[in-house]
N, C-alpha and C positions, 0 to 999 in steps of 0.2 A: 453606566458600565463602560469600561474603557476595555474591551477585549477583541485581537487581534485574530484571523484567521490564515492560513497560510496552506494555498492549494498547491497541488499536482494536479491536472487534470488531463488523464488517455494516456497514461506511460504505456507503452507495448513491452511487455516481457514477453518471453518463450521460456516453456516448464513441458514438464511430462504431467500431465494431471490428468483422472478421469477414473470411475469405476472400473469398466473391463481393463486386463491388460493389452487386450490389444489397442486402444486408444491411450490409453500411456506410452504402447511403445513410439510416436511419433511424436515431436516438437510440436506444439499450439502453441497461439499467439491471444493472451490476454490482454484488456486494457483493463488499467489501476486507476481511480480516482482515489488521492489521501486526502484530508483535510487536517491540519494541525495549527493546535490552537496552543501559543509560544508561554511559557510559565511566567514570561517578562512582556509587560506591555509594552507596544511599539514604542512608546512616547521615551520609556528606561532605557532602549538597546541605546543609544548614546551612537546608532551610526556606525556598532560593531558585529559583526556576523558573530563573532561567539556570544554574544547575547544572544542569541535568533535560532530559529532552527535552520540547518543549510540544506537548501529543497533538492540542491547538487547532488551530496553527497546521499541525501536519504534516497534520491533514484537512483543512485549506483549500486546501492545497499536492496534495497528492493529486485533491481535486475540480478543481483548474485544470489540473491538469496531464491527468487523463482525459479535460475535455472540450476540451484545446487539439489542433488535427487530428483522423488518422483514422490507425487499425494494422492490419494485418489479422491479429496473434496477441495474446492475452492476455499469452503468452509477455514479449511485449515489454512492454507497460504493466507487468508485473509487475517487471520487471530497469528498467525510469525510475524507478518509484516505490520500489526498493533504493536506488537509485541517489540520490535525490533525498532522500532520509533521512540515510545517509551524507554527504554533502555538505555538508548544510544543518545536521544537528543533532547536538547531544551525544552520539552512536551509537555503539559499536562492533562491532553486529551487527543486525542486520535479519531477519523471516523476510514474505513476504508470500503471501499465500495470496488470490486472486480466483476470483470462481466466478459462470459465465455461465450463462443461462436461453434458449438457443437451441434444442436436440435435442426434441421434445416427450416422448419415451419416457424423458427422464430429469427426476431433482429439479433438477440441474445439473451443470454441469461445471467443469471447474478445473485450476489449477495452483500451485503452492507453489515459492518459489524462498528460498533465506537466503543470506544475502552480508555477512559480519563486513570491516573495516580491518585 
């Protein structure tokens, strides 16, 4: 099997996220791990980022997109930002893993979601 993976790993965004509104109303700081696995194996990009997915742009794309509105589950920014990988870029599989700094009796919490074409 010749198939390539192509990480982000601890983007920090800032979003309004959380059940109550009063923990919406302040900015948090999330870390994003994406994993993305490219529709062209490395060995085909021939050495051309538009072969490729471009891990630049899909963090600039990830930071706009967590700080446009408010959610109140990670759940969701997690399945926008599949979402918005798939759509936008050379993917055909996605896994995204976010992990919130809320609870004080924990390091943090989280969820993992993967979503292939």
């Amino acid at each position: 099997m010749n198939e390539g993976v192509i990480r982000i790993s601890g983007l920090k965004v800032r979003t309004r996220i959380g059940v109550p509104d009063e923990e919406r109303a302040d900015w948090q700081d999330l870390l994003v791990d994406v994993e993305m696995h490219p529709k062209a194996a490395f060995s085909k990009m021939n050495d051309e980022i538009s072969a490729t997915v471009d891990y630049h742009a899909v963090c600039l794309e990830i930071e706009e997109l967590a700080e446009t509105g408010s959610r109140h589950l990670i759940e969701t920014l997690a399945d926008e930002i599949a979402d918005l990988v798939l759509s936008r870029h050379s993917a055909k599989a996605v896994t995204v893993k976010i992990r919130k700094f809320i609870l004080p009796q924990t390091e943090w919490v989280g969820v993992e979601l993967r979503k292939s074409v």
